[in-house]
Kinemage of the C-alpha trace (Angstrom):
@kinemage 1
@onewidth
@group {chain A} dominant
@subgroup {mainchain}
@vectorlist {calphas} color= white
{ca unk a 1} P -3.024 -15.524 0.297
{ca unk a 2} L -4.507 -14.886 -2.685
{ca unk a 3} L -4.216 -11.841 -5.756
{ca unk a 4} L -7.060 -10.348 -4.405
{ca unk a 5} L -6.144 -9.851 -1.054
{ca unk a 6} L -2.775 -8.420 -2.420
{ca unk a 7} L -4.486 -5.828 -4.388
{ca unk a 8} L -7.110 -5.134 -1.536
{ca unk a 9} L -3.691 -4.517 0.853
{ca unk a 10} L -2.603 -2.204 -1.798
{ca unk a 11} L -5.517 -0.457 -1.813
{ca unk a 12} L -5.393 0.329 1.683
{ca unk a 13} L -1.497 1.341 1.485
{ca unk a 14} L -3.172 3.756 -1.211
{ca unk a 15} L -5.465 5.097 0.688
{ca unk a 16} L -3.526 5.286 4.202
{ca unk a 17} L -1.013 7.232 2.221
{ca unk a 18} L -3.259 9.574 0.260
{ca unk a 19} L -4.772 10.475 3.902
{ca unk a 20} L -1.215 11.033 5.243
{ca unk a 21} L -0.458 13.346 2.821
{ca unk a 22} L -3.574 15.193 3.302
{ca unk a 23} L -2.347 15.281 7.116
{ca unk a 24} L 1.110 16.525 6.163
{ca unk a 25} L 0.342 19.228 4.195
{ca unk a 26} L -2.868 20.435 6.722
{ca unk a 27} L -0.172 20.225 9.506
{ca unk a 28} L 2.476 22.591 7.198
{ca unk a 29} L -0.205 25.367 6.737
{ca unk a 30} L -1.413 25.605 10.246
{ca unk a 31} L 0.272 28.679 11.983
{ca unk a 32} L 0.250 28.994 15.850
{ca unk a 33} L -1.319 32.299 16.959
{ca unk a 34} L 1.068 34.953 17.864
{ca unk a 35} L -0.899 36.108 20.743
{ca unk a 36} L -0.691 37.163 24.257
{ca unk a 37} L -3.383 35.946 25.319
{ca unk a 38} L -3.410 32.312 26.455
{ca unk a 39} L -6.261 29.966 24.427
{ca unk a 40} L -7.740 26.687 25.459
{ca unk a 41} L -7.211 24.892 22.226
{ca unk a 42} L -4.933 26.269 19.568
{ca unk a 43} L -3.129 25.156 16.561
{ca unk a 44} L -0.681 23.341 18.838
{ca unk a 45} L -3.040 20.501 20.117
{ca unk a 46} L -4.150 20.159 16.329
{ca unk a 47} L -0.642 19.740 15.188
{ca unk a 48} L 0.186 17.772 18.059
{ca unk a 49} L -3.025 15.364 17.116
{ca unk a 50} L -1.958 15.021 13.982
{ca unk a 51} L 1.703 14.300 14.500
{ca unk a 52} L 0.430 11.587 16.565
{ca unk a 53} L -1.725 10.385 13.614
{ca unk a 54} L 0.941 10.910 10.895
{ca unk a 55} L 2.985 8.412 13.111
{ca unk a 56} L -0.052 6.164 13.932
{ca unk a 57} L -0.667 6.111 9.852
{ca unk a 58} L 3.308 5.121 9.319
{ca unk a 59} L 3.142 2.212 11.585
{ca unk a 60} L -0.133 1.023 9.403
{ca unk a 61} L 1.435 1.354 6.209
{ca unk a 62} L 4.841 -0.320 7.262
{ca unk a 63} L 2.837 -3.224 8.576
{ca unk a 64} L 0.754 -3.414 5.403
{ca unk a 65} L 4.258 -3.564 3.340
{ca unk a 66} L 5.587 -5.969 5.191
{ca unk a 67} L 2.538 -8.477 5.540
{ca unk a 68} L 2.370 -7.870 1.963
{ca unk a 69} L 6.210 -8.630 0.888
{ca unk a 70} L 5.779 -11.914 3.122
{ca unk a 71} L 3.402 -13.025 0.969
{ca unk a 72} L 4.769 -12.193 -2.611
{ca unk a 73} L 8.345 -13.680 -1.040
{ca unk a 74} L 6.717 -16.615 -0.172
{ca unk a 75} L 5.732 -17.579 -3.852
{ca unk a 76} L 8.045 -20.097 -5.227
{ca unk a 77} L 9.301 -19.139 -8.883
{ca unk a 78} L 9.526 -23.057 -9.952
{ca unk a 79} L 5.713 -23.543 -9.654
{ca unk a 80} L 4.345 -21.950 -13.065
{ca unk a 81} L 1.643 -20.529 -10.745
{ca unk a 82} L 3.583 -18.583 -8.656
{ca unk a 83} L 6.441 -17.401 -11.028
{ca unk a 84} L 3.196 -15.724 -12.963
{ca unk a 85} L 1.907 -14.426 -10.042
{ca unk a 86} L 6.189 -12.902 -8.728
{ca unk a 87} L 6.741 -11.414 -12.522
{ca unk a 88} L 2.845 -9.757 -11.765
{ca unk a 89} L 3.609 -8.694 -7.970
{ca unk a 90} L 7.682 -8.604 -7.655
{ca unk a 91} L 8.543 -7.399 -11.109
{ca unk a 92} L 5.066 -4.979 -11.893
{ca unk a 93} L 4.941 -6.858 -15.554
{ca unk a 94} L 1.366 -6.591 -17.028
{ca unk a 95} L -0.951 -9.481 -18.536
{ca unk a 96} L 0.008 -9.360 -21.883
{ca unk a 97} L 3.782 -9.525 -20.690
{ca unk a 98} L 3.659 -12.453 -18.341
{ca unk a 99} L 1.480 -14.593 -21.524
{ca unk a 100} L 4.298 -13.538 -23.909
{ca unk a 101} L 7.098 -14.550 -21.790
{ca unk a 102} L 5.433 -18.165 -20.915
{ca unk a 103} L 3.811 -18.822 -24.154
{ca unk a 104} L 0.221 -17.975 -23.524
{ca unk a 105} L -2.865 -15.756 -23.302
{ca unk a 106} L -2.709 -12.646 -21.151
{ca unk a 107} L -6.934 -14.093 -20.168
{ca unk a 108} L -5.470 -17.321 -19.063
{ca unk a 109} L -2.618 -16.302 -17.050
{ca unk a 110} L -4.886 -13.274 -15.911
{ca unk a 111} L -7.769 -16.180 -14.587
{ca unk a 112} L -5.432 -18.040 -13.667
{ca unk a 113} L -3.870 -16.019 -11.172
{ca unk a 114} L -7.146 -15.097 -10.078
{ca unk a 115} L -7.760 -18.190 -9.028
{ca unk a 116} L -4.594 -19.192 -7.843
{ca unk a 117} L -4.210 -19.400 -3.739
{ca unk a 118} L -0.514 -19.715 -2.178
């Protein structure tokens, strides 16, 4: 694994989420038509659909999470590497923070982890 294909997961939890809550709220503003007269295809297959997809889109982004967290638990905090790359991923610090705290530039630790495959 590499930081790349961290952030690229996170992008996708991003956007699977953003579309979920696009789903959500087009679900909560369709109404079911108050009719006696029976339709083909009403609000209720939509919502039904989309239920289906809103549950479909869950199951993604739990899978992303976890392949993700597998990865970032994996990295072993004695190996200056990896203990740059947990305080980056675990702990959310930023470049500047992680250089401070191990005596060095936020470019090099940046590269570095870049670079860095675990």
């Amino acid at each position: 694994m590499t930081y790349k294909e961290v952030q690229i997961i996170d992008e996708e939890i991003r956007n699977l989420q953003s579309r979920l809550g696009r789903l959500e709220s087009e679900v909560c503003s369709t109404t079911p038509k108050l009719s006696d007269t029976p339709s083909g295809s009403g609000s209720g297959d939509k919502i039904g659909r989309a239920v289906a997809e809103i549950a479909d889109l869950n199951t993604e982004i739990q899978a992303l999470r976890f392949r993700r967290d597998s990865a970032v638990n994996k990295l072993d905090s004695r190996k200056f590497e990896e203990n740059c790359l947990y305080m980056k991923l675990k702990c959310g610090m930023s470049w500047p923070q992680i250089a401070a705290k191990v005596s060095s530039t936020p470019d090099s630790i940046k590269m570095m982890c870049h670079r860095y495959i675990w």
